[in-house]
N, CA, C and O of each residue as an XYZ file, in Angstrom:
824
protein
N      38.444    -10.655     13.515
C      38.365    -11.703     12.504
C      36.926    -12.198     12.394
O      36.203    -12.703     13.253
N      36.765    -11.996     11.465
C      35.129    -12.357     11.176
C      34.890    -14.326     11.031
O      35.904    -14.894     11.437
N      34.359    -14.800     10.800
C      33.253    -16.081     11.070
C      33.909    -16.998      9.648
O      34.515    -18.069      9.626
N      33.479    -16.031      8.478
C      33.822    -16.645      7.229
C      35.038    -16.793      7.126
O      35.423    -17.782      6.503
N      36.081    -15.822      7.726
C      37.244    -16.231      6.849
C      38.259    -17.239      7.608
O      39.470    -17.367      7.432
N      37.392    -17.922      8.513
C      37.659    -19.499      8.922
C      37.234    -20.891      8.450
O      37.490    -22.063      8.726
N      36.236    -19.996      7.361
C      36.087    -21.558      7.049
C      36.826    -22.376      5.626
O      36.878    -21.946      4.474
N      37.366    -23.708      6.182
C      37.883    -24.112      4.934
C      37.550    -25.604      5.269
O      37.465    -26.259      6.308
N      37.338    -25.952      3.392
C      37.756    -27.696      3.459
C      35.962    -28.062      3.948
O      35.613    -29.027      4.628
N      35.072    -27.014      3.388
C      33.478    -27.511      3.976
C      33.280    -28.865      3.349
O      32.850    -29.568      4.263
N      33.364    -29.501      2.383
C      33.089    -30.835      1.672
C      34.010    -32.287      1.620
O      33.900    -33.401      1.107
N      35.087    -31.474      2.573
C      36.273    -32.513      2.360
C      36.546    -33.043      3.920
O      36.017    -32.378      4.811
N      37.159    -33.937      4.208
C      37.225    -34.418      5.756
C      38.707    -33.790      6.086
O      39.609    -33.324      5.390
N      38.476    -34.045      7.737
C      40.189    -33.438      8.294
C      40.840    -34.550      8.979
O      40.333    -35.305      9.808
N      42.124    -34.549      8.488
C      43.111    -35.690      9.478
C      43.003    -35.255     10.638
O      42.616    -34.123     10.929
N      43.443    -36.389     11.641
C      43.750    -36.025     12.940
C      44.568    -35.129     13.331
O      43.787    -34.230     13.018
N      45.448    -34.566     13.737
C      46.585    -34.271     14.295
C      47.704    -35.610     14.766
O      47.485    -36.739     15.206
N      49.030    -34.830     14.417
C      49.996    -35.651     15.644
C      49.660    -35.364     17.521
O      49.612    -34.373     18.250
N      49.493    -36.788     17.689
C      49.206    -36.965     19.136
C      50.260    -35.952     20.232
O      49.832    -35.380     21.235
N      51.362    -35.922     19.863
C      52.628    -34.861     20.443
C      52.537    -33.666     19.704
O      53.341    -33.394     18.813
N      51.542    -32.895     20.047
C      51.236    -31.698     19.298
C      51.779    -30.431     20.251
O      51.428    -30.172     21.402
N      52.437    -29.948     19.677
C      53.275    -28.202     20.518
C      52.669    -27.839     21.941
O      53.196    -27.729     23.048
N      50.788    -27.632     21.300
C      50.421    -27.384     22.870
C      50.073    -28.289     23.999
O      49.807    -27.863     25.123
N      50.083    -29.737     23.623
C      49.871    -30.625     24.213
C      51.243    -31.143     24.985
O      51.099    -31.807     26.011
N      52.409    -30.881     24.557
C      53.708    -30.893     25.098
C      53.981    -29.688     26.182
O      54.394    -29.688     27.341
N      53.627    -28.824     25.413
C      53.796    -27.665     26.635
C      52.520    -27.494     27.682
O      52.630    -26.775     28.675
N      51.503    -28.095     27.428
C      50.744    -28.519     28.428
C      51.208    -29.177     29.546
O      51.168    -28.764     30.705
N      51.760    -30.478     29.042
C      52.659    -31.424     29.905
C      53.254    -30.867     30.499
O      53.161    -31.198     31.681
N      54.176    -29.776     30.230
C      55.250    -29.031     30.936
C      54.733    -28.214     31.769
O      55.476    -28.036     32.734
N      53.573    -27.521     31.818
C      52.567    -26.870     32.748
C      51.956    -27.374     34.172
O      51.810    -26.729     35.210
N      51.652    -28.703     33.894
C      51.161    -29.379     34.285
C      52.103    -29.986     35.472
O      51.581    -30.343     36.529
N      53.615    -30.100     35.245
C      54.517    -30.899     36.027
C      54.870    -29.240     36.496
O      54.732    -29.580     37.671
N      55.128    -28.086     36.582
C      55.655    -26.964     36.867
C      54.743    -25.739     37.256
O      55.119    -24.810     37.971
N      53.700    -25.843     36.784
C      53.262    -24.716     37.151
C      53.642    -23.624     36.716
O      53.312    -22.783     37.552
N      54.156    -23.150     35.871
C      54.597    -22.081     35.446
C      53.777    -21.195     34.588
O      53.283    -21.385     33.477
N      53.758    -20.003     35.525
C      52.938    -19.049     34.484
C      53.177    -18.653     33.270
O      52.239    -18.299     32.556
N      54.712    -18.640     32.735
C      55.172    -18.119     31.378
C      54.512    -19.304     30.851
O      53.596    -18.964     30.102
N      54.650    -20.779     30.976
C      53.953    -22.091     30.513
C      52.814    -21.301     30.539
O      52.992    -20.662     29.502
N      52.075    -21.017     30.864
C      50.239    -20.865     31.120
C      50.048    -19.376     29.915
O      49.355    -19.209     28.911
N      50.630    -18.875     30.343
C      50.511    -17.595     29.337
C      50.942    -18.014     27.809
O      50.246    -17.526     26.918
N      51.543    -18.490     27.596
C      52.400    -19.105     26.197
C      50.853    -19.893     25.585
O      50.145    -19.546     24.639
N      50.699    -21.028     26.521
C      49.105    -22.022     26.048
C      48.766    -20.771     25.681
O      49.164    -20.240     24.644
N      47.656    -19.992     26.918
C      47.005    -19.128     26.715
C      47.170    -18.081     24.967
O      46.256    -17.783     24.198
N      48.497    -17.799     24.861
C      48.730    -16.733     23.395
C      48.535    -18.307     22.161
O      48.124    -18.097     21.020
N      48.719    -19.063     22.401
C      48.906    -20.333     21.174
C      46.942    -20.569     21.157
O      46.467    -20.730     20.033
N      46.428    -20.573     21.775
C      45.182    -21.409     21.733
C      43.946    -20.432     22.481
O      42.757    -20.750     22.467
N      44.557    -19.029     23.213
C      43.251    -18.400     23.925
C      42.337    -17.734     22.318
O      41.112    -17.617     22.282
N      42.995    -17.482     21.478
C      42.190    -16.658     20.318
C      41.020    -17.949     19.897
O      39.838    -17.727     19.633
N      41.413    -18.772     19.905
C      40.260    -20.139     19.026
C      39.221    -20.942     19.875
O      38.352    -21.750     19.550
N      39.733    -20.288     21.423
C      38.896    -20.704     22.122
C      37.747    -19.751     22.498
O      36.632    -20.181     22.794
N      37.986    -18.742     22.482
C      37.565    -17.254     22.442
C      36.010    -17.461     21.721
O      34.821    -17.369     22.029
N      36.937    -17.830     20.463
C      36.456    -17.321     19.063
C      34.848    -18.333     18.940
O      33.811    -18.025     18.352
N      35.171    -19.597     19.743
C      34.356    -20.931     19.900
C      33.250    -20.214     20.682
O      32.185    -20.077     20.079
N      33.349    -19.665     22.109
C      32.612    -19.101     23.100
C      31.439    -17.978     22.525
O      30.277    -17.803     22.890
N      32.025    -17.492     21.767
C      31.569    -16.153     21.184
C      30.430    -16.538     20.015
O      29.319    -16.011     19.981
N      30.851    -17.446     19.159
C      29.549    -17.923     18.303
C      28.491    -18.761     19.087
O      27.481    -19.314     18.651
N      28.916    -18.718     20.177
C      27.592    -19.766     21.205
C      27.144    -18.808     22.191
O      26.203    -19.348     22.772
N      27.338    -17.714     22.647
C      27.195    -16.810     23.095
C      27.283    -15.720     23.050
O      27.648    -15.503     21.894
N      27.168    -14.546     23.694
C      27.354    -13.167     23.628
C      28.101    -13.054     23.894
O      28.620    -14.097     24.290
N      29.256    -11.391     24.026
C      30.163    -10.837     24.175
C      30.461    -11.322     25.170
O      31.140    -12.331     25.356
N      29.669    -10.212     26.362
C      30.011    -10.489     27.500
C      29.901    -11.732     28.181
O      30.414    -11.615     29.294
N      29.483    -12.788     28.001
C      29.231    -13.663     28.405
C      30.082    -14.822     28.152
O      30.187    -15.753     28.950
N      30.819    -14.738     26.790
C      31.994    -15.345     26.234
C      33.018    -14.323     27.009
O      33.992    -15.071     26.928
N      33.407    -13.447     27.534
C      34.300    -12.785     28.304
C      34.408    -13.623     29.340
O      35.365    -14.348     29.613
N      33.414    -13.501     29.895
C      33.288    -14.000     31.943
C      33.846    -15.240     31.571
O      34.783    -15.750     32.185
N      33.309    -15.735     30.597
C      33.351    -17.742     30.495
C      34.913    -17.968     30.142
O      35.436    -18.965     30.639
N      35.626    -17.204     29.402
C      37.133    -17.103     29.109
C      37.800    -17.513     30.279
O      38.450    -18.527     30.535
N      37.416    -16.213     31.138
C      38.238    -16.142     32.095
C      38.398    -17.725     33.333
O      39.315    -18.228     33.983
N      36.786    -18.042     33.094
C      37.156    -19.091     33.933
C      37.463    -20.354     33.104
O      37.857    -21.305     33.779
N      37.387    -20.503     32.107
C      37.893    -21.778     31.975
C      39.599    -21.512     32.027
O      40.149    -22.597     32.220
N      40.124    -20.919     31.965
C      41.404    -20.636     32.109
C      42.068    -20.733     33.935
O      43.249    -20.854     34.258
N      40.826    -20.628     34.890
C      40.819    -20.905     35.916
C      40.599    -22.085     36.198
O      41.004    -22.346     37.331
N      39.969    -23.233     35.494
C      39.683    -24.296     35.551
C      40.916    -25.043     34.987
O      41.181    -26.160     35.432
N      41.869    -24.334     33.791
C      43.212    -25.364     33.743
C      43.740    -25.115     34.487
O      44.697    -25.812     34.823
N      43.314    -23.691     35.317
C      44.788    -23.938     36.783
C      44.335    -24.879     37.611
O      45.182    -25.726     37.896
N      43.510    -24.985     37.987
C      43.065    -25.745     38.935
C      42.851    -27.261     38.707
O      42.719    -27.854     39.778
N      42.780    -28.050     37.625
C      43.006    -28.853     36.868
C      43.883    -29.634     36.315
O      43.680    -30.785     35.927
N      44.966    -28.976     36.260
C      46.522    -29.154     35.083
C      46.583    -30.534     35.467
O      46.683    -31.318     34.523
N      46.538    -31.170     36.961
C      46.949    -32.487     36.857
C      46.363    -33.262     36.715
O      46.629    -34.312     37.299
N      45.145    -33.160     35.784
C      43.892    -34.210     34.894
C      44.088    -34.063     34.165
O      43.092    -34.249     33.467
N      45.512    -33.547     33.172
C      45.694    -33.463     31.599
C      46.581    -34.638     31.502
O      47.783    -34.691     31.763
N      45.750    -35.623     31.061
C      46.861    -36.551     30.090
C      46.629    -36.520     28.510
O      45.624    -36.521     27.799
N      48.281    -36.487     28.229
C      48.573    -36.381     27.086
C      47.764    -37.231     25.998
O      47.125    -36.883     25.005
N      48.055    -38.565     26.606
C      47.575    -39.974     25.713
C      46.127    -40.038     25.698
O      45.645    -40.849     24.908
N      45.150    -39.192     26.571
C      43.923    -39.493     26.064
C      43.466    -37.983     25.151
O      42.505    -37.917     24.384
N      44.212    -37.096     25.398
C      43.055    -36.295     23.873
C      44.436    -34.764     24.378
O      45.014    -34.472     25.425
N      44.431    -34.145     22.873
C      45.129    -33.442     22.721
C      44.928    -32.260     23.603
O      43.812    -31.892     23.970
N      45.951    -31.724     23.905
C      45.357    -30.223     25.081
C      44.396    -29.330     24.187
O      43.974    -28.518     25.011
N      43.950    -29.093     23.256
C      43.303    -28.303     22.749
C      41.945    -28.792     22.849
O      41.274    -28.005     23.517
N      41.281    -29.789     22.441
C      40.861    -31.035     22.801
C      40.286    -30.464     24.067
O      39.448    -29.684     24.521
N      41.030    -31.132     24.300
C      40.945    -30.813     26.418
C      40.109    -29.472     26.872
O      39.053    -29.180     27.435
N      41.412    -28.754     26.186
C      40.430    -27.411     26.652
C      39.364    -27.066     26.187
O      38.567    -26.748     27.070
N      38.962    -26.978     25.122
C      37.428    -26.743     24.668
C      36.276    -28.010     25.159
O      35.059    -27.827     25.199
N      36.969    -29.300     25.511
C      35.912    -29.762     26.452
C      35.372    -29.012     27.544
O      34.210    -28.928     27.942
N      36.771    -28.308     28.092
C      36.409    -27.623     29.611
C      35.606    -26.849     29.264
O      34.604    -26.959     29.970
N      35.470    -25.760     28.192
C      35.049    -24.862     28.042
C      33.397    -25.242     27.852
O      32.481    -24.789     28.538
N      33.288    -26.167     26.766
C      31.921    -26.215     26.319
C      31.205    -26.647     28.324
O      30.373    -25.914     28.858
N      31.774    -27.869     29.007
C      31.119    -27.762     30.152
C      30.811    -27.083     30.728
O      29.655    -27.301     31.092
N      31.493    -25.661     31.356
C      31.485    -24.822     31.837
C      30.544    -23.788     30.960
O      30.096    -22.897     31.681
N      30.253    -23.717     29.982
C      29.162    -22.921     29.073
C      27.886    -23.391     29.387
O      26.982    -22.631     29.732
N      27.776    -24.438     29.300
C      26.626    -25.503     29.322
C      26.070    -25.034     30.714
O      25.129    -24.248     30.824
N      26.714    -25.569     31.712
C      26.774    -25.485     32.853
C      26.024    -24.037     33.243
O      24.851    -24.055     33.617
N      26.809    -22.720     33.128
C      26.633    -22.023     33.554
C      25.462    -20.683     33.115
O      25.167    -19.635     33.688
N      24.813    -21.591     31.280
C      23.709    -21.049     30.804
C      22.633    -22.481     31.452
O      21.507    -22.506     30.955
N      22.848    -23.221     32.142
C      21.763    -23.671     32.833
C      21.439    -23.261     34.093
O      20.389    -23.490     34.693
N      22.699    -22.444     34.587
C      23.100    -21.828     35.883
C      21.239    -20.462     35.763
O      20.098    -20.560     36.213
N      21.933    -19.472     34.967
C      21.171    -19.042     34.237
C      19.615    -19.350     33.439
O      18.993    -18.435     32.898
N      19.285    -20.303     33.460
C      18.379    -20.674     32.866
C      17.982    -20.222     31.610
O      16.896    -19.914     31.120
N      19.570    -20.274     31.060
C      19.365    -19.693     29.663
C      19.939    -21.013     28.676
O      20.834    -21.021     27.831
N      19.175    -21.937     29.083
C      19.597    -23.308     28.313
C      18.368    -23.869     27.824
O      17.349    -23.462     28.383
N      18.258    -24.581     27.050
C      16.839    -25.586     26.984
C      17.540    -27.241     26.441
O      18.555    -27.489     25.790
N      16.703    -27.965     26.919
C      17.412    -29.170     26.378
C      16.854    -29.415     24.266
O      17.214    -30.326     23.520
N      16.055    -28.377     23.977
C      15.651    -28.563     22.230
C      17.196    -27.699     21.790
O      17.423    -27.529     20.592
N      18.013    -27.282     22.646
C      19.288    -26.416     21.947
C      20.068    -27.791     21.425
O      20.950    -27.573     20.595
N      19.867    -29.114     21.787
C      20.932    -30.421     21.413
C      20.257    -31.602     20.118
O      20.620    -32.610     19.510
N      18.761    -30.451     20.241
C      17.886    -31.576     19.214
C      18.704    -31.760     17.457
O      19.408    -30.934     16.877
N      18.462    -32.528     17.197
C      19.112    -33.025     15.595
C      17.849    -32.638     14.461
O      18.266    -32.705     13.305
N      16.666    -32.322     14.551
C      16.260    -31.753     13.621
C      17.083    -30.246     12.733
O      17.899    -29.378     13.045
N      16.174    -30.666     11.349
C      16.604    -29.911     10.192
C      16.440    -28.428     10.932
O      15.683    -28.073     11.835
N      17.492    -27.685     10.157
C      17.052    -26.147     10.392
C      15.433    -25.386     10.310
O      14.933    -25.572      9.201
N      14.857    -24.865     10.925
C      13.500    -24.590     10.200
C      14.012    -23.367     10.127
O      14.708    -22.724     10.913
N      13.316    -22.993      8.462
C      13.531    -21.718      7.456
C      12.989    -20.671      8.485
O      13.515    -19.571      8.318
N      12.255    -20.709      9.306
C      11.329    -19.733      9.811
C      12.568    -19.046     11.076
O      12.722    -17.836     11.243
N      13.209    -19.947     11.719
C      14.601    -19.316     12.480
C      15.576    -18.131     11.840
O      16.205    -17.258     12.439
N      15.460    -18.467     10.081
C      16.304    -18.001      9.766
C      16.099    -16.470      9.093
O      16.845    -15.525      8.837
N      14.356    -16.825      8.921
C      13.428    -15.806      8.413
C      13.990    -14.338      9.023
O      14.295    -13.358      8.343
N      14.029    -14.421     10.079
C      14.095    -12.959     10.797
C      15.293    -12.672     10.429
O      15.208    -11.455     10.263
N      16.257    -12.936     10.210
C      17.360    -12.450      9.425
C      17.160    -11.418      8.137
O      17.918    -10.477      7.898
N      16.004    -11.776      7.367
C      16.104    -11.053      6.143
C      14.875    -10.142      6.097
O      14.146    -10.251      5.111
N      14.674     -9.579      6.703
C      13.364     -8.534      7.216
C      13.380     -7.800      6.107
O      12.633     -8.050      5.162
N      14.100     -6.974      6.109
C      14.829     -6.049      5.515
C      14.623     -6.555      3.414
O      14.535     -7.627      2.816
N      14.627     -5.822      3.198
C      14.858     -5.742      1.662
C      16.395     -6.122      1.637
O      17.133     -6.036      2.618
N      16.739     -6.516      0.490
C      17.938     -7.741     -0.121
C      18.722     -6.134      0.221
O      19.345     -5.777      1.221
N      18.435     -5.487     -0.881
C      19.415     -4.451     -1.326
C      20.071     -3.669      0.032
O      21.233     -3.305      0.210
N      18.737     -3.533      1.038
C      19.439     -2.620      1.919
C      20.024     -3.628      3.037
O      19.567     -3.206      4.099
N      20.736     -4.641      3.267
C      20.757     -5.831      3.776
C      22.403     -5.921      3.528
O      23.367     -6.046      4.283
N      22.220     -5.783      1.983
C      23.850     -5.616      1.715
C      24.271     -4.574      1.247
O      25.137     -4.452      0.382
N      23.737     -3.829      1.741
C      24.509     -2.115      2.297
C      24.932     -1.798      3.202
O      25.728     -0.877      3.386
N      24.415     -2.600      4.036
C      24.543     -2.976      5.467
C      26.172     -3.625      6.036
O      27.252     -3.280      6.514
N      25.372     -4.814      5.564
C      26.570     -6.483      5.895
C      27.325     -6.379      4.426
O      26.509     -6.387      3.504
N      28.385     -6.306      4.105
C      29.117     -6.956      3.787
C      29.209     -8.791      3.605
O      28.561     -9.377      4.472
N      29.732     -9.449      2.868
C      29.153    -10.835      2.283
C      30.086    -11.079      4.505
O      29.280    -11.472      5.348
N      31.080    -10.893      4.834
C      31.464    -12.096      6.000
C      30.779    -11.183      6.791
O      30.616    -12.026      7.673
N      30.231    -10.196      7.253
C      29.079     -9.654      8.097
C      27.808    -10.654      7.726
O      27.198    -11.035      8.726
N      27.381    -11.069      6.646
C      25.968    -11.300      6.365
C      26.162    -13.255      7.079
O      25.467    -13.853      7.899
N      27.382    -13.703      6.306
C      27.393    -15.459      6.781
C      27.445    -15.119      8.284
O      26.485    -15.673      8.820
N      28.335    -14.286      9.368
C      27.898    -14.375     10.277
C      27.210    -14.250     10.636
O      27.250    -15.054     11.567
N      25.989    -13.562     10.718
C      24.658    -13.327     10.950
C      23.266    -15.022     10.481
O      22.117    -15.346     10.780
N      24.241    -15.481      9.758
C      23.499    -17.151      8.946
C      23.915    -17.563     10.026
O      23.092    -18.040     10.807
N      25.207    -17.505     10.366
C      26.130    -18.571     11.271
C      25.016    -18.529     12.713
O      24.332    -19.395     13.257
N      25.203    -17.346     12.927
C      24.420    -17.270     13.965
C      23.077    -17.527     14.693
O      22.753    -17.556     15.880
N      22.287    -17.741     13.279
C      20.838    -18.178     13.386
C      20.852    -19.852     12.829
O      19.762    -20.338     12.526
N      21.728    -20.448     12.743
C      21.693    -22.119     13.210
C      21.243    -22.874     14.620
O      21.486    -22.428     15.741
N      20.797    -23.655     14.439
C      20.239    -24.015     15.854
C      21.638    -24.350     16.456
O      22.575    -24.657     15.719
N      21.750    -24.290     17.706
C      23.008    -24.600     18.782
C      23.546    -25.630     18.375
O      24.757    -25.427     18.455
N      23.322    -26.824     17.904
C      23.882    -27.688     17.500
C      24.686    -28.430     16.753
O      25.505    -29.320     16.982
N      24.166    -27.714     15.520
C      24.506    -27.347     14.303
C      25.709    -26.227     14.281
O      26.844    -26.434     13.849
N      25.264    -25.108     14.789
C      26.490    -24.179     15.092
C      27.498    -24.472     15.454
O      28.611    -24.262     14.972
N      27.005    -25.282     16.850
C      28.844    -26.016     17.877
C      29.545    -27.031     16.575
O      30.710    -26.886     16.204
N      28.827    -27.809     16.129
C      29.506    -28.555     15.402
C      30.188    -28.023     14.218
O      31.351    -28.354     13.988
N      29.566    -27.247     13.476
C      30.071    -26.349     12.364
C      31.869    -25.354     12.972
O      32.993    -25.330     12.470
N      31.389    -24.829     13.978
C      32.469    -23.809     14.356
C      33.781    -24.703     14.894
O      34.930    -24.270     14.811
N      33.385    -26.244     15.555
C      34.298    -26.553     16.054
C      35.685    -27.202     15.044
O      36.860    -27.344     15.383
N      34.741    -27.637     13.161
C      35.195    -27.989     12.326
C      36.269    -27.257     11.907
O      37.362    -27.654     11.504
N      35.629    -25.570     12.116
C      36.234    -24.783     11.093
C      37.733    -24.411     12.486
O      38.498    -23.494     12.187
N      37.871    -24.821     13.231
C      38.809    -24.542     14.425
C      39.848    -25.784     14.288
O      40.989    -25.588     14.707
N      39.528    -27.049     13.728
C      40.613    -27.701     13.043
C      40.537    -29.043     13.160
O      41.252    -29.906     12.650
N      39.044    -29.199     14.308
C      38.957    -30.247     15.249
C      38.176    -31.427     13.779
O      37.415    -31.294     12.821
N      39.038    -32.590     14.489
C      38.227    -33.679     13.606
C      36.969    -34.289     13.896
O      36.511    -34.168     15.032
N      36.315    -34.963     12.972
C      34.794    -35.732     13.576
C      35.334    -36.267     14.787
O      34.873    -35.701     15.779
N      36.091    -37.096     15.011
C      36.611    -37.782     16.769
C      36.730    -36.438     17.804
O      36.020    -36.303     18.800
N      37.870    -35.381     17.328
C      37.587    -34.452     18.488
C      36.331    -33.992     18.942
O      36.010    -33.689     20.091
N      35.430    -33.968     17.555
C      34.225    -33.072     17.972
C      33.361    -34.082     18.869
O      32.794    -33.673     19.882
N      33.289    -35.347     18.477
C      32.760    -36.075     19.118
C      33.202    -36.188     20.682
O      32.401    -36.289     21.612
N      34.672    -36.150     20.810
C      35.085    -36.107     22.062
C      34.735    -34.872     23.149
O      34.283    -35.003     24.287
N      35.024    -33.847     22.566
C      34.281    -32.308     23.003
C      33.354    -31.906     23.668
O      33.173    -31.093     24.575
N      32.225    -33.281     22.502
C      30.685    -32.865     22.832
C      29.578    -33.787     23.346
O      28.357    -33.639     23.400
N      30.737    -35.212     23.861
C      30.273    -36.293     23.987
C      28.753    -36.749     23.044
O      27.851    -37.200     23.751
N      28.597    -36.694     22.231
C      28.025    -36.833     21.213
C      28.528    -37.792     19.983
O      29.587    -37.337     19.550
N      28.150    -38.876     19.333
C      28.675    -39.975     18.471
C      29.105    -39.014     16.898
O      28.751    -37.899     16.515
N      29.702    -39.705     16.496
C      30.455    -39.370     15.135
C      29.512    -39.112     14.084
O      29.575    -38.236     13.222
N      28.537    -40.078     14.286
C      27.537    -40.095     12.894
C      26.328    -39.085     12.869
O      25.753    -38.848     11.806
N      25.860    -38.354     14.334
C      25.398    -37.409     14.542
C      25.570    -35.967     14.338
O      24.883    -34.988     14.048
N      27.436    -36.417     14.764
C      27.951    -35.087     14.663
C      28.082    -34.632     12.916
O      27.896    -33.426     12.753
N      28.348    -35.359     11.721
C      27.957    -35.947     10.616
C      26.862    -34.919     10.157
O      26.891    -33.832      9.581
N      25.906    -35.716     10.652
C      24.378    -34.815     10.423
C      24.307    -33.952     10.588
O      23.896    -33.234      9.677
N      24.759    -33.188     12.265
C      24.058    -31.849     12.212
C      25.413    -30.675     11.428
O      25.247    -29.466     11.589
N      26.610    -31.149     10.664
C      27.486    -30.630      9.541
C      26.554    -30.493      8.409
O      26.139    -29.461      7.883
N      26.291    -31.780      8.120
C      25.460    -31.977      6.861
C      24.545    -30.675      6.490
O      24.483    -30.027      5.446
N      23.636    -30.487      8.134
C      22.868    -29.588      8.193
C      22.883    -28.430      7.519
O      22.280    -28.012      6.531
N      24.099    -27.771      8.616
C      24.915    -26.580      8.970
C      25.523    -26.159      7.535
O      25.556    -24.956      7.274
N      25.928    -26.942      6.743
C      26.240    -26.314      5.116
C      25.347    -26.507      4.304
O      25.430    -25.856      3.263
N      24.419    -27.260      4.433
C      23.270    -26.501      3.749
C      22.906    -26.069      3.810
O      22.766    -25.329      2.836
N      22.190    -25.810      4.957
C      21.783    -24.257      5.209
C      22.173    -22.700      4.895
O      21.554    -21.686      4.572
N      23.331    -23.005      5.125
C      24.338    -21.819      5.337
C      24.458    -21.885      3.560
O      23.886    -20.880      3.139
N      24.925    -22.601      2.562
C      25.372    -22.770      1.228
C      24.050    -22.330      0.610
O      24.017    -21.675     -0.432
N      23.273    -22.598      1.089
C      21.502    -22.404      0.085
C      21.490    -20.476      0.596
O      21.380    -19.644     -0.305
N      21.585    -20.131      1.715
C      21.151    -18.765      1.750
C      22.188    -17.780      1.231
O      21.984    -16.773      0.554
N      23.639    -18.394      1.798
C      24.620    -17.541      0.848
C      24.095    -17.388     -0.655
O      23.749    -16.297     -1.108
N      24.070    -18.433     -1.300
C      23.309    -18.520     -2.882
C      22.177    -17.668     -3.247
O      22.056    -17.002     -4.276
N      21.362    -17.778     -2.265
C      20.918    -17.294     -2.310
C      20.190    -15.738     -2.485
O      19.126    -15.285     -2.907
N      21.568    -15.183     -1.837
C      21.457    -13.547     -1.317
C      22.706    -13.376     -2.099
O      22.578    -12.293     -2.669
N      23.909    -13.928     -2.429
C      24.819    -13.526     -2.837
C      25.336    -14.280     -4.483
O      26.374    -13.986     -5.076
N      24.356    -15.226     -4.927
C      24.663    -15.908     -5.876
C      26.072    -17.313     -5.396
O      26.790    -17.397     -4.399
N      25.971    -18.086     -6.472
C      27.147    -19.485     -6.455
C      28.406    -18.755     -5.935
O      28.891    -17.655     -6.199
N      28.803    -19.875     -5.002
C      30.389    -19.144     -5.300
C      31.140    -19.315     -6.430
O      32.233    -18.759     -6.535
């Protein structure tokens, strides 16, 4: 599944969710039992979107390794899930983004300018289009080419963009990324313009 054909609703805001949400119930039930069919079930309801989160912030392999352990971290965890403070999905992509964070500083493959709120600079995005237009999209295909945009957003902009298009509201994202609402705001703001001006750009209006 490619990048683009997740995104919806770029100009419009998202409701919350119901607080008693499927995986947040069967979380609960995980949580009091232990049960692996419980853990595997989460895992098939919510491992694809968490996956999918890891992978635009990282590489393959590196969104692989990181899978595996945050999934080791709800075992080891389950009885720090409460329901009433943030939905299990919620939950889990908090774990996840920590454990990313964490373990590309482990690495020293972090910088603290990956959280800065400045505008995109064009020159990041430059190296993307080396290439002549024509042979570019002979290449990429239009959801090959936005992923490749998607991808050259600064980290910030990206997390916030991808976490939108995954269902999460300004509060989740804020909750996620411990980061305020009106920030998270901005670096959206960013993230579709950017992304809306070069699509237009290379591919004409939608």
């Amino acid at each position: 599944m490619t990048l683009l054909s997740n995104v919806q609703g770029w100009f419009t805001g998202r409701g919350d969710a119901a607080p008693a949400d499927p995986d947040s119930q069967l979380m609960w039930r995980y949580r009091q039992s232990g049960s692996a069919d419980l853990l595997a079930r989460l895992m098939r309801d919510t491992g694809g979107d968490l996956y999918h989160f890891l992978l635009t912030q990282t590489d393959a392999a590196f969104a692989e390794d990181l899978y595996q352990s945050v999934w080791l971290r709800v075992m080891e965890r389950r009885h720090q899930y409460e329901p009433g403070s943030a939905k299990f999905k919620t939950w889990l992509f908090t774990l996840g983004r920590h454990l990313m964070i964490d373990e590309l500083r482990r690495q020293k493959r972090w910088q603290t300018t990956d959280l800065d709120d400045a505008e995109t600079d064009p020159a990041s995005l430059a190296e993307l289009h080396t290439q002549p237009l024509e042979s570019t999209i002979a290449q990429d295909n239009l959801h090959q080419h936005f992923d490749r945009l998607l991808l050259g957003l600064p980290f910030a902009q990206r997390e916030a963009f991808v976490l939108q298009q995954e269902g999460f509201s300004l509060k989740d994202i804020s909750d996620i990324t411990g980061i305020g609402q009106e920030t998270i705001k901005s670096r959206l703001r960013f993230a579709r313009q950017t992304l809306q001006q070069q699509l237009e750009a290379h591919h004409g209006p939608a």
